[in-house]
PADRENFI-859230 format. One record per residue: y negated, x negated, z of N, C-alpha, C in turn. Coordinates in steps of 0.2 Angstrom, whole numbers, plus 5000, padded with zeros to 4 digits. Each point is the difference from the previous one (the first is absolute). Layout:
BEGIN
+------+------+------+------+------+------+------+------+------+
|  n.y |  n.x |  n.z | ca.y | ca.x | ca.z |  c.y |  c.x |  c.z |
+------+------+------+------+------+------+------+------+------+
|    Y |    X |    Z |    Y |    X |    Z |    Y |    X |    Z |
...
+------+------+------+------+------+------+------+------+------+
***
This chain:
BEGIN
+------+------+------+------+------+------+------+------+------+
|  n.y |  n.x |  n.z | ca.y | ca.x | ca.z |  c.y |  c.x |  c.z |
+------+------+------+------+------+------+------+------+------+
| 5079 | 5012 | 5077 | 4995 | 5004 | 5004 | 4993 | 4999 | 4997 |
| 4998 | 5005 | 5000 | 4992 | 5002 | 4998 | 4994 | 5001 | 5003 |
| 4995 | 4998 | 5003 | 4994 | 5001 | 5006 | 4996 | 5004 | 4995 |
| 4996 | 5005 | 5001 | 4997 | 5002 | 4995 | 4992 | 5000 | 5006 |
| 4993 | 5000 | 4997 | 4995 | 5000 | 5007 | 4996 | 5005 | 4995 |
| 4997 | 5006 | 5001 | 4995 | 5000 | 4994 | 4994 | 5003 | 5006 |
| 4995 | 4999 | 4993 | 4993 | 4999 | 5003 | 4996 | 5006 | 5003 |
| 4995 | 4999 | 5003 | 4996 | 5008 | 5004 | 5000 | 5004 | 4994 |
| 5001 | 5006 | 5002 | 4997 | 5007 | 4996 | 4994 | 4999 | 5001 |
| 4998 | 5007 | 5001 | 4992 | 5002 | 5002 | 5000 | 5007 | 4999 |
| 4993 | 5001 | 5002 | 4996 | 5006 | 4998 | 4996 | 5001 | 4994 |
| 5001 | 5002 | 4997 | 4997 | 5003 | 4993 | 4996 | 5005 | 4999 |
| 4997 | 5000 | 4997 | 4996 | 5010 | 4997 | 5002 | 5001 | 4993 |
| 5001 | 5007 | 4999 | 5003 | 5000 | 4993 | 4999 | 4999 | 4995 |
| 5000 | 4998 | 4995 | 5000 | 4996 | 4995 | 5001 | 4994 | 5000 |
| 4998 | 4996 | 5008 | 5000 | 4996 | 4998 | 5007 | 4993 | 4999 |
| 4999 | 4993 | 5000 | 5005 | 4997 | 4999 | 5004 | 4994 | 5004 |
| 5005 | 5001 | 5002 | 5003 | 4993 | 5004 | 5005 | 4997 | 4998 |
| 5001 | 4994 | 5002 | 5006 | 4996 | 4997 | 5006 | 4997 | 5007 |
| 5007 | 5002 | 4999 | 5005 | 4998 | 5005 | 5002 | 4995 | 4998 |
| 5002 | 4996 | 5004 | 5005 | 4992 | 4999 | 5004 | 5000 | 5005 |
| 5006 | 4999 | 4995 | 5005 | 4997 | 5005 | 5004 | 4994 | 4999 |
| 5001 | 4995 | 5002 | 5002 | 4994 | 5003 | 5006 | 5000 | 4999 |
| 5006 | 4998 | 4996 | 5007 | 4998 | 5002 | 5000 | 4993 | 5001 |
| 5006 | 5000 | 5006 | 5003 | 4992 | 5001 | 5007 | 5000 | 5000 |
| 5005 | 4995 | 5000 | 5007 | 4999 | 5001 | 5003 | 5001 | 4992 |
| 4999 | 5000 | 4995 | 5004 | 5001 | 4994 | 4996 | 4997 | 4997 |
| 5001 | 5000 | 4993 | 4996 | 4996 | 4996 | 4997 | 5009 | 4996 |
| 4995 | 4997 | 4998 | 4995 | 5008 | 4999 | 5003 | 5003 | 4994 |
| 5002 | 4998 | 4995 | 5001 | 5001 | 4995 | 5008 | 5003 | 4999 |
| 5001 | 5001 | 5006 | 5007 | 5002 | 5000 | 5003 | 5007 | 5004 |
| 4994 | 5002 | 5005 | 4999 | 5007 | 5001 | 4994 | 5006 | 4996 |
| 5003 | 5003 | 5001 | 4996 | 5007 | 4997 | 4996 | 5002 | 5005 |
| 4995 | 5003 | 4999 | 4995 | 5004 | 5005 | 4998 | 5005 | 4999 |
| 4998 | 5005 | 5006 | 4997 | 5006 | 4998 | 4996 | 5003 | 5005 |
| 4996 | 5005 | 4999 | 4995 | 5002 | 5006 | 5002 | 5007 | 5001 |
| 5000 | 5002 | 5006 | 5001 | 5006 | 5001 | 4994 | 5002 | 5007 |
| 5002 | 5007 | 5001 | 4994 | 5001 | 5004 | 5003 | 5007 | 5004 |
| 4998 | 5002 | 5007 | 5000 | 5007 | 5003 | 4996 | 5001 | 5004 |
| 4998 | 5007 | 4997 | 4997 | 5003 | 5004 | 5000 | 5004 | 5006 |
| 4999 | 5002 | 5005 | 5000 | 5002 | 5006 | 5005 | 5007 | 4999 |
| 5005 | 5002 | 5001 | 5004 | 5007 | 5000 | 5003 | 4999 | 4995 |
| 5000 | 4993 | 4994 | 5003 | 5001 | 4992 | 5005 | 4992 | 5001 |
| 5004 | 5003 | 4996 | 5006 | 4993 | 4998 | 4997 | 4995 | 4997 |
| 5002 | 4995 | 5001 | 4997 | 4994 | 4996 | 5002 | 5002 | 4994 |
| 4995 | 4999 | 4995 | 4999 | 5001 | 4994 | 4999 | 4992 | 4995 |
| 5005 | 5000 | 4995 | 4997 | 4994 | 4996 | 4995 | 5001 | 4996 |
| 4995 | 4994 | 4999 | 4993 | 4998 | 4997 | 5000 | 4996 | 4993 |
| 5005 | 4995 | 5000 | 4999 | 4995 | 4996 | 5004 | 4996 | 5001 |
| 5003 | 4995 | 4995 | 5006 | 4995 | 5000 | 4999 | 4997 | 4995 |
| 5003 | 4993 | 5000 | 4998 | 4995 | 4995 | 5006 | 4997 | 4999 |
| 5002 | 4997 | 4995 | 5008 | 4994 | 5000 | 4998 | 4993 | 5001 |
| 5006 | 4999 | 5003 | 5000 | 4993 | 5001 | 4997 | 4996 | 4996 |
| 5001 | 5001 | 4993 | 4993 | 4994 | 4994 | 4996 | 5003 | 5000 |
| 4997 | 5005 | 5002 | 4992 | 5003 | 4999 | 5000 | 5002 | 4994 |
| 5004 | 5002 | 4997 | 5000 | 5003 | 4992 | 5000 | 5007 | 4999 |
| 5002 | 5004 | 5006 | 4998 | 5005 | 5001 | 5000 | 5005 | 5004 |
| 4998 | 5006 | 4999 | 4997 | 5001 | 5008 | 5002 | 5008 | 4999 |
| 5000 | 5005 | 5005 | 4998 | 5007 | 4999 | 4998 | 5002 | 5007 |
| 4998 | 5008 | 4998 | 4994 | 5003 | 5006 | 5002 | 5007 | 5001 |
| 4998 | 5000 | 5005 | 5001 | 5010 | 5001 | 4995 | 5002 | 4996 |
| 5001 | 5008 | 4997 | 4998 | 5002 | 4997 | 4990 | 5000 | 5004 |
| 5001 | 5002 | 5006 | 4995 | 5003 | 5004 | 4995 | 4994 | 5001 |
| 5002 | 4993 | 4996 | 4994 | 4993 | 5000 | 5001 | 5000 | 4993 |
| 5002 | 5001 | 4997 | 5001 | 4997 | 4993 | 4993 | 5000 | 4999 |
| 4997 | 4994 | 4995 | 4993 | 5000 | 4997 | 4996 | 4999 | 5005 |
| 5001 | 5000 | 5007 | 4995 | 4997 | 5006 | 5003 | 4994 | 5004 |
| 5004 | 4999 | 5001 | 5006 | 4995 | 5004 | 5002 | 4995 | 4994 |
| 4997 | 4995 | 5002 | 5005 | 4992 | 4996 | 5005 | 4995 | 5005 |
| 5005 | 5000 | 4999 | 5003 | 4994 | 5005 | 5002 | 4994 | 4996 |
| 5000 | 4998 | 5001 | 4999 | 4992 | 4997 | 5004 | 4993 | 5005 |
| 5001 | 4997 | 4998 | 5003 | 4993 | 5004 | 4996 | 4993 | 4997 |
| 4998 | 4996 | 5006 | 5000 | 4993 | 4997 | 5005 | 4995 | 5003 |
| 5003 | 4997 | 4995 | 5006 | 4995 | 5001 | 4998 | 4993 | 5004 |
| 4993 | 4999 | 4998 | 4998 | 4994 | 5007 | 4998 | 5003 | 5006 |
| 5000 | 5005 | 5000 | 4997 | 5002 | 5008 | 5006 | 5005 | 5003 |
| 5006 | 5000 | 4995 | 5005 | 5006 | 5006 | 4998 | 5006 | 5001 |
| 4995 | 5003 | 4997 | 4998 | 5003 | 5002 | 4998 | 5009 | 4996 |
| 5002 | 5001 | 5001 | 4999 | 5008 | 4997 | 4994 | 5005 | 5002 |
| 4995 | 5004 | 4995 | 4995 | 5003 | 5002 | 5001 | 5008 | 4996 |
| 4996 | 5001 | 5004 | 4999 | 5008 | 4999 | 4996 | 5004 | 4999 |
| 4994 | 4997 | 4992 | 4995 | 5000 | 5002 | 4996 | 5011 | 4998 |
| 4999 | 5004 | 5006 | 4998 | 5006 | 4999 | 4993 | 5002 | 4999 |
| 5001 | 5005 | 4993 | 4992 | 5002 | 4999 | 5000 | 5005 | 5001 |
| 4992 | 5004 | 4997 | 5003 | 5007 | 5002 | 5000 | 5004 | 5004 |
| 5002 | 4999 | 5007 | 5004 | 5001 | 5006 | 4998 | 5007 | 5002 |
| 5005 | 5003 | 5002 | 4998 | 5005 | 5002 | 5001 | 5002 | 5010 |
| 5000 | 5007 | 5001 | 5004 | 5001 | 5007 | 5005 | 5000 | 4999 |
| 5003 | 5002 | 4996 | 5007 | 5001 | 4996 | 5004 | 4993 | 5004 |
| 4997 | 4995 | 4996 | 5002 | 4994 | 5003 | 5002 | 4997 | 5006 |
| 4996 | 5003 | 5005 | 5002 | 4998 | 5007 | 5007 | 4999 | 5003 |
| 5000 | 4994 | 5001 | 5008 | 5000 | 5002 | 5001 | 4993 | 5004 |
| 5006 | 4999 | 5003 | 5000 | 4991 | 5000 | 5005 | 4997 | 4995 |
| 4998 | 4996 | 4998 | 5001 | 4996 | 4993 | 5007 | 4995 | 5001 |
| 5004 | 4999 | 4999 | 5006 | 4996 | 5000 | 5000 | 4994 | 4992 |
| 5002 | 4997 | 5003 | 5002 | 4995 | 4993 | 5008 | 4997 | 5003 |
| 5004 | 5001 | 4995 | 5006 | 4999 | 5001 | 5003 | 4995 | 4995 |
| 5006 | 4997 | 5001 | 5002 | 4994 | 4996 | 5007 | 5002 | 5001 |
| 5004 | 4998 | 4993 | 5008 | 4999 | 5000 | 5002 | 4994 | 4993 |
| 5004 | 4995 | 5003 | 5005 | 4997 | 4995 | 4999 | 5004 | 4992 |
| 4999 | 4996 | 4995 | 5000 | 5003 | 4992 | 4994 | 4996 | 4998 |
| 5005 | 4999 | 4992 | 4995 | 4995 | 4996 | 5001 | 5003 | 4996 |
| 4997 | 4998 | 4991 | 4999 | 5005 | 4996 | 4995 | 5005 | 5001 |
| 5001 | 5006 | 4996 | 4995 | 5005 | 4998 | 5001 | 5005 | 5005 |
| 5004 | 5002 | 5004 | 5003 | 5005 | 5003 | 4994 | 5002 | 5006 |
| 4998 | 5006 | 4999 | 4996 | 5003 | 5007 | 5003 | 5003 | 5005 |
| 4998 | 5004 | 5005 | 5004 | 5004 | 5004 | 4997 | 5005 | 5002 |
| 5000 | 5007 | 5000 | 4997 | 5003 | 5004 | 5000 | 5003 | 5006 |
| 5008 | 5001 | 5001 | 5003 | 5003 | 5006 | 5000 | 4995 | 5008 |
| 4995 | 5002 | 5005 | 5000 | 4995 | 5005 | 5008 | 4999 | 5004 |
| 5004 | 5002 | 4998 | 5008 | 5001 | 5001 | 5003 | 4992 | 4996 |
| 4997 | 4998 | 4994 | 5001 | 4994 | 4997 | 4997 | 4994 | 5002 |
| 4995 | 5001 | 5006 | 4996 | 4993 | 5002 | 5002 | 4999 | 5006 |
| 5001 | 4994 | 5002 | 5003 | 4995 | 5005 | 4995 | 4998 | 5006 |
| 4995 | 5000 | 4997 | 4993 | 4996 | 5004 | 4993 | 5006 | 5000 |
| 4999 | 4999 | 5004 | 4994 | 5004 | 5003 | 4993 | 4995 | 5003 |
| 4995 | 5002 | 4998 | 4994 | 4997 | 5004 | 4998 | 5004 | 5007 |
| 4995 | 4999 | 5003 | 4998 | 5003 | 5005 | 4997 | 5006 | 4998 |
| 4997 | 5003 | 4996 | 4996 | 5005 | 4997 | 4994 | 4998 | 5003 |
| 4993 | 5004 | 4994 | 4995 | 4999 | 5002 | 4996 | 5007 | 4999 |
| 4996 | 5002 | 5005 | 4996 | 5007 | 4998 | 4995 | 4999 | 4997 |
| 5000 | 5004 | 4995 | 4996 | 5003 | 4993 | 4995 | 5006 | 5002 |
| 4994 | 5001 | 5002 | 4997 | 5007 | 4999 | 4995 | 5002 | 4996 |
| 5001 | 5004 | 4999 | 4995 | 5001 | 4994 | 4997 | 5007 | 5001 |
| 4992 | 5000 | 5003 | 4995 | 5003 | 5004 | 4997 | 5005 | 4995 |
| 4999 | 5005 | 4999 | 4999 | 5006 | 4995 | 4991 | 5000 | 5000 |
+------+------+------+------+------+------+------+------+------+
***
């Protein structure tokens, strides 16, 4: 089992910049994969970004590429989200997600992940 906790959103103005955390507990970190997904109000959850269990490698929807970094550190469990950029576009609530996988392997399809956090609202004020 997996606890995932991540951290407040917020409200933003466009351009501007914020960073998500999320928190895993129950497995040793280096041996789930993670990934951030996000919906928006009348829209399916949509994947954002995923990383592999070694942190070797990563990928992003097209629609953040070059504004969205996710990242992990290994002593803090923890996984971030950090968003530049931002638009209205972006408004959504934020999900970080975890499943069992070590190696290089990402995931993009929230159909493949096991664990879910609480989500957290992102807005981003025009």
């Amino acid at each position: 089992q997996v606890h995932l906790v991540e951290s407040e959103g917020g409200l933003v103005q466009a351009g501007g910049s914020l960073r998500l955390s999320c928190a895993a507990s129950g497995r040793t970190f280096s041996s789930i994969a993670m990934g951030w997904f996000r919906q928006a109000p009348g829209k399916e959850r949509e994947f954002v970004a995923a990383i592999s269990g070694s942190g070797g490698s990563s990928n992003y929807a097209d629609s953040v590429k070059g504004r969205f970094t996710i990242s992990r550190d290994g002593a803090k469990n923890t996984v971030y989200l950090q968003m530049n950029s931002l638009s209205p576009e972006d408004t959504a609530v934020y999900y970080c997600a975890a499943r069992p996988s070590v190696g290089w392997r990402w995931y993009r399809d929230p159909y493949e992940y096991d664990y879910w956090g609480q989500g957290t609202q992102v807005t981003v004020s025009s």
